[in-house]
N, C-alpha and C positions, 0 to 999 in steps of 0.2 A: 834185414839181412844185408850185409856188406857186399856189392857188386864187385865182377872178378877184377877188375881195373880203377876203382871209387878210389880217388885222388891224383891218376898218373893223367897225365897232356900229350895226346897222339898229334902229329902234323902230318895230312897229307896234302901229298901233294899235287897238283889236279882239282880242277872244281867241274868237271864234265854232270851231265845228269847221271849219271851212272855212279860216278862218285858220292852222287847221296847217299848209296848202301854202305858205303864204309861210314859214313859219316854217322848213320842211324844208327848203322850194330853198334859199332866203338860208344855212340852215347846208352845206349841202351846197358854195353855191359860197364857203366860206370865212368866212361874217360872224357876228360875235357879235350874236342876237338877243332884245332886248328886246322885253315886249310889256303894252301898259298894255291897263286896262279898270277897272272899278270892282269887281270879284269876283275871288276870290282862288282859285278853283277852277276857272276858266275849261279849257274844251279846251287852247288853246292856251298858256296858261302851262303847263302840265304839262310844255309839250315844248321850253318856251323857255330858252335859257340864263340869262334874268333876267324875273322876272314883276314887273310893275309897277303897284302898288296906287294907281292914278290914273283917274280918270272919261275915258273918254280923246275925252270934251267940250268937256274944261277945258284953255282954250287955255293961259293964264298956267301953269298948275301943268305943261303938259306943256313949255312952250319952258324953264320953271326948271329941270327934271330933264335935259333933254337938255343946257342947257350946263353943270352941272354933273356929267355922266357923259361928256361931251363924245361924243355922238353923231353918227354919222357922214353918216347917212342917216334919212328919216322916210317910213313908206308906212303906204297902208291898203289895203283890198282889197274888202270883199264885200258893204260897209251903208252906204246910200242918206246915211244922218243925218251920217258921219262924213269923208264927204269934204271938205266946209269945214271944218272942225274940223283937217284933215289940210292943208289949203292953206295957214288962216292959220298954223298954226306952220311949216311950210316957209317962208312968205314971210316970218317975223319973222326966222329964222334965216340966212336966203342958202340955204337949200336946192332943190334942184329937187322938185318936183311938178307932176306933166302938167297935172292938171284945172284949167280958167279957170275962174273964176268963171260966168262965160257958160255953159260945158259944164253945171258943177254944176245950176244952173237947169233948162237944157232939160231935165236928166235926172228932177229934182224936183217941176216945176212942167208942167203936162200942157199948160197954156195957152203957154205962153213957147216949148215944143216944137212946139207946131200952129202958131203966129202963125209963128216965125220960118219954120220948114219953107215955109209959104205964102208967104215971101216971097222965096223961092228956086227955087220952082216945083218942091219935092218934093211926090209926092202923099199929102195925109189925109184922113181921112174930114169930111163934111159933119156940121160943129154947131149944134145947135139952141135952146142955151142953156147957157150955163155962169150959177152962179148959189146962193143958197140957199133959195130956192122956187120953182116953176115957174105961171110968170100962165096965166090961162084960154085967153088968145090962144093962147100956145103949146101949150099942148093940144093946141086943133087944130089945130094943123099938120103933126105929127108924122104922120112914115109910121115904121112897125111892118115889121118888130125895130127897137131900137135897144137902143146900148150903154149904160150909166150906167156912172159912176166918180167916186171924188172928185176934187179939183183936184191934190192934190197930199200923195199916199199912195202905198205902194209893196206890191209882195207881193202884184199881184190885191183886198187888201183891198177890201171893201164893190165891185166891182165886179160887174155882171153885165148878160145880155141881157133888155129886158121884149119881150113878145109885145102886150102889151094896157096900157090906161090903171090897171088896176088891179095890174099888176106894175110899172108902173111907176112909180108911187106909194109903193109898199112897197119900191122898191131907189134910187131917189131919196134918200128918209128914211133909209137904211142907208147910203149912199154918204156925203151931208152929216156922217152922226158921225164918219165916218173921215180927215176933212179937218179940218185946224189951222183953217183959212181959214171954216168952214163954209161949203165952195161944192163943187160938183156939178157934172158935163158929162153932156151929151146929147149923143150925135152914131150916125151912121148906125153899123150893125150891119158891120164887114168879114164877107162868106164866102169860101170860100175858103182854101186850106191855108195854117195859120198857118207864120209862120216866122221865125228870127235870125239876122242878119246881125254879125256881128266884126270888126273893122277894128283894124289898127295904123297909126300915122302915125309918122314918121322926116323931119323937116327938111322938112314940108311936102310929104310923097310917101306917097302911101295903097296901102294894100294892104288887099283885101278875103279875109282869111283863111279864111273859111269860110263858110257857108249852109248852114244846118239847118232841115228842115222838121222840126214839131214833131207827133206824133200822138197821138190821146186815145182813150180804150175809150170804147165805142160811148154811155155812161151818163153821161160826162162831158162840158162846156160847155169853150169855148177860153179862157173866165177864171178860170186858173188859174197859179200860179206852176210848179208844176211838169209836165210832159207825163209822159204812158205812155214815150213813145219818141221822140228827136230823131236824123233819119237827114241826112248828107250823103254827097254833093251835093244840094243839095236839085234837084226838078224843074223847079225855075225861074230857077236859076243862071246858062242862058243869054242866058234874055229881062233878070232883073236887069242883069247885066254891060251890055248895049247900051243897056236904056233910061232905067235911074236912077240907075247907079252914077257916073255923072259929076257927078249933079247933086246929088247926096249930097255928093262930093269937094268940090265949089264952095261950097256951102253953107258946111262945115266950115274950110275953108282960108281965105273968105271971113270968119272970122269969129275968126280967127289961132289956130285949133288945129294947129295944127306936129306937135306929138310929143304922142304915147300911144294910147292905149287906147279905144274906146268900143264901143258894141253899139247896134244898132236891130232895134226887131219890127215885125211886120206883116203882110200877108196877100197872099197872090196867086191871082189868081181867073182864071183864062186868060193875057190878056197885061195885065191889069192888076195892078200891082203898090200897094200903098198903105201908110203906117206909122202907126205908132200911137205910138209911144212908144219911148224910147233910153234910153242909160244908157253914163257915161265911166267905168268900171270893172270890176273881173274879176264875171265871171257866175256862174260855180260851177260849171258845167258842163262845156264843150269843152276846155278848155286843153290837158287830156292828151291827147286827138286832134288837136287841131290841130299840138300840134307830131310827131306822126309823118309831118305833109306839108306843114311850112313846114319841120323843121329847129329850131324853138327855141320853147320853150315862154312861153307870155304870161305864168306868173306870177314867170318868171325876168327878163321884160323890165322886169316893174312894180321889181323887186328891183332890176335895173341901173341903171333912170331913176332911181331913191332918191338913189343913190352918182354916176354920170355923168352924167345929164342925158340919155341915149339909148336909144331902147328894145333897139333894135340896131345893131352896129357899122358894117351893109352890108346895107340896107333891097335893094338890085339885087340881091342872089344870091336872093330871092322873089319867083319871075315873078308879074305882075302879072295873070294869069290862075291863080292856085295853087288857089281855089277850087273851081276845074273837077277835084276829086280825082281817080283813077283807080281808087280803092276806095271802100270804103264806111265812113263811120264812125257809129257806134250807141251812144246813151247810151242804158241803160235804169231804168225809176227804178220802183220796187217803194215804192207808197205804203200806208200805214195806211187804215185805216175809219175814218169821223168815228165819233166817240163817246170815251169812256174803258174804258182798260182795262190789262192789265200782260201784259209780252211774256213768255211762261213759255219760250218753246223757239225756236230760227230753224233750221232743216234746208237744208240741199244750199250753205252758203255755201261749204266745200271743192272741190265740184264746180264755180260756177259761177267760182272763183279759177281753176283748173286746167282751165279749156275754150281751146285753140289760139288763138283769136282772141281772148282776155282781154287791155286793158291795163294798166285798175288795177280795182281795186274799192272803191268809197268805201262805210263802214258805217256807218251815224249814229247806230246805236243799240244795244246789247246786253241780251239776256235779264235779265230782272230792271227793264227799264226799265217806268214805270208813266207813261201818256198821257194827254193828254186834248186832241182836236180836236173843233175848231167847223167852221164850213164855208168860213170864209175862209182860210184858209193849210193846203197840204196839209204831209202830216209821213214826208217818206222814210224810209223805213229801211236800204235799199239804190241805190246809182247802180250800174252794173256800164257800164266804157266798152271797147268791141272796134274791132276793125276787117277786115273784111272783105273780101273779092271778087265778089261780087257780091250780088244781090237776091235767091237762091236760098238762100244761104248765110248772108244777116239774114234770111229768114224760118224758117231751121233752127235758129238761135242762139236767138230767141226762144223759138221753140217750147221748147226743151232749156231753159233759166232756167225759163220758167214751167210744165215737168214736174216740176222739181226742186228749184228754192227756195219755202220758203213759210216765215210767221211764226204763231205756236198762242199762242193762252193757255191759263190754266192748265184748262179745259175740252176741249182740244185742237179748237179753233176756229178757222181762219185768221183770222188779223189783215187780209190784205192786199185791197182793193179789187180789184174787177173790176180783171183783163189784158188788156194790149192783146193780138188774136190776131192771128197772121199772114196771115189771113185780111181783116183788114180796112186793112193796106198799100196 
């Protein structure tokens, strides 16, 4: 039987390890896949049919190479910087790609995502100054916590919560170097269980794929790019559904996003729901869950809109309620310890492959590998994603990962940061 794609040339662009799911679907449903970047050892060229020694920045040098290999399709998948870069060669070529220029923005720029949100009547948090130094006046004004970030940086960088004028001072100044812009936001502190939201759009008809609540060991802060643990249904799936999920829709469709992909975070604190920040592109995370309860996987959608223009053929056969799971799904992510050091040994990764409710396990890294983190970007070593029946049975799964997998150096040391325990679900 003839694959959905058997004879068309997808080029993406990005060779990240994350990038190898686009590379595998797109080969899987039939397409010969290119894959530029500026490094020639990339993840994902290893595993591409053509690896492609271009910046994949560089709009000119990439729209040259595609009509001279006559390529069929152009996507990217998992880095903030390369979505424009991925738009304008679509749009010089007649290609499809989802992301509008508008998207790109809100997902980049922290301001352009609160401004518009307000003017849609989605709810964000109160700002207190966006800016590159903070005047006296506002000082005092400030009510304690609040969050600091740059204006427009990705990955958690330079973000965090101050408690007092003198933490706030010193993550201000940190936030500002993380910004192209040298500007900074101030805005109230969300509590409340963080959480993400996934949406696909088809022909201007949205579906809310999934809500995950996001959970951290007891020692970690919620600015952070990656969680301990992301469980759905999240707990607040039914107050979202009724009270902002339409004005989310409106917002979006109001602003002629038709087709594709986007994500939004944010916090729910009882029946208040509030966001912080979005993004029109694959996360890295849910895909392989989500499609065990929509039926099709997102990075197979991204693959299809490349070539057709559609993320899916028949957005109706995904009840408009699909989010409401009837299981459980649980991404787990086993992070490193800041500092440097080299991975001498990883134990129980067979075990937590071969556990019933396994559906993939993403490894980011192999013995022998030598690290070094700071405190703004965490560094996984392992995702492990299940799916389960209920709350009895994610709080047994963890337990069983965190009896049995662990990372040593050559000391026989664990490498891996406090665990999330089932105790604190």
């Amino acid at each position: 039987m003839k694959k959905e794609f058997e004879g068309k040339k997808l080029l993406v662009l990005g060779a990240n390890k994350l990038e190898c799911d686009i590379v595998t679907h797109a080969q899987e449903m039939g397409a010969y896949v290119c894959v530029a970047d500026y490094q020639t050892d990339s993840p994902a060229k290893l595993i591409a049919d053509e690896a492609v020694l271009i910046d994949a920045t560089e709009v000119d040098s990439l729209v040259e190479y595609c009509k001279n290999n006559h390529i069929d399709g152009v996507t990217t998948g998992f880095v903030d910087v390369l979505m424009m870069p991925c738009y304008e060669v679509c749009k010089r070529l007649g290609l499809p790609y989802y992301a509008t220029p508008k998207m790109i923005s809100m997902a980049t720029n922290k301001v352009d995502f609160k401004e518009t949100c307000q003017a849609y009547g989605v709810p964000v948090p109160q700002t207190y100054l966006i800016g590159s130094t903070i005047p006296e006046d506002t000082v005092d004004k400030i009510q304690y916590p609040v969050f600091v970030k740059p204006m427009d940086a990705s990955g958690s960088r330079g973000a965090g919560v101050c408690n007092n004028r003198e933490e706030l001072e010193v993550q201000f100044a940190d936030a500002v170097s993380y910004s192209d812009t040298d500007n900074a936001i101030i805005e109230d502190f969300l509590t409340g269980r963080e959480f993400l939201a996934n949406y696909i759009a088809v022909d201007g008809e949205y579906r809310l794929i999934s809500l995950f609540d996001r959970y951290m060991s007891k020692d970690r802060g919620s600015a952070v790019n990656f969680s301990n643990m992301s469980l759905a249904p999240s707990k607040a799936v039914e107050n979202y559904l009724t009270s902002v999920n339409d004005k989310v829709v409106n917002m979006f469709k109001s602003l002629g996003f038709n087709d594709g992909i986007l994500f939004l975070q944010g916090h729910s604190n009882g029946d208040k729901i509030t966001f912080y920040e979005m993004g029109c592109r694959l996360g890295g995370s849910y895909y392989n869950l989500e499609e065990k309860f929509i039926g099709d996987n997102p990075v197979d959608m991204v693959v299809r809109y490349a070539f057709t223009g559609k993320m899916v053929y028949e957005i109706d056969k995904i009840k408009t309620d699909v989010a409401k799971y009837d299981r459980y799904a649980i991404a787990c992510n086993y992070l490193l310890k800041k500092g440097e050091d080299t991975i001498s040994k990883i134990v129980g990764l067979d075990k937590v492959k071969s556990m019933p409710s396994c559906v993939k396990v993403l490894q980011y890294l192999d013995e022998g590998h030598h690290y070094s983190i700071d405190r703004t970007v965490d560094k996984p070593v392992l995702t492990s994603y299940m799916v389960v029946k209920d709350l009895d049975e994610v709080k047994s799964n963890l337990s069983y990962i965190n009896e049995n997998f662990d990372v040593f150096n050559k000391s026989n040391e664990s490498l891996l940061m406090n665990r999330l325990q089932p105790k604190d679900l």
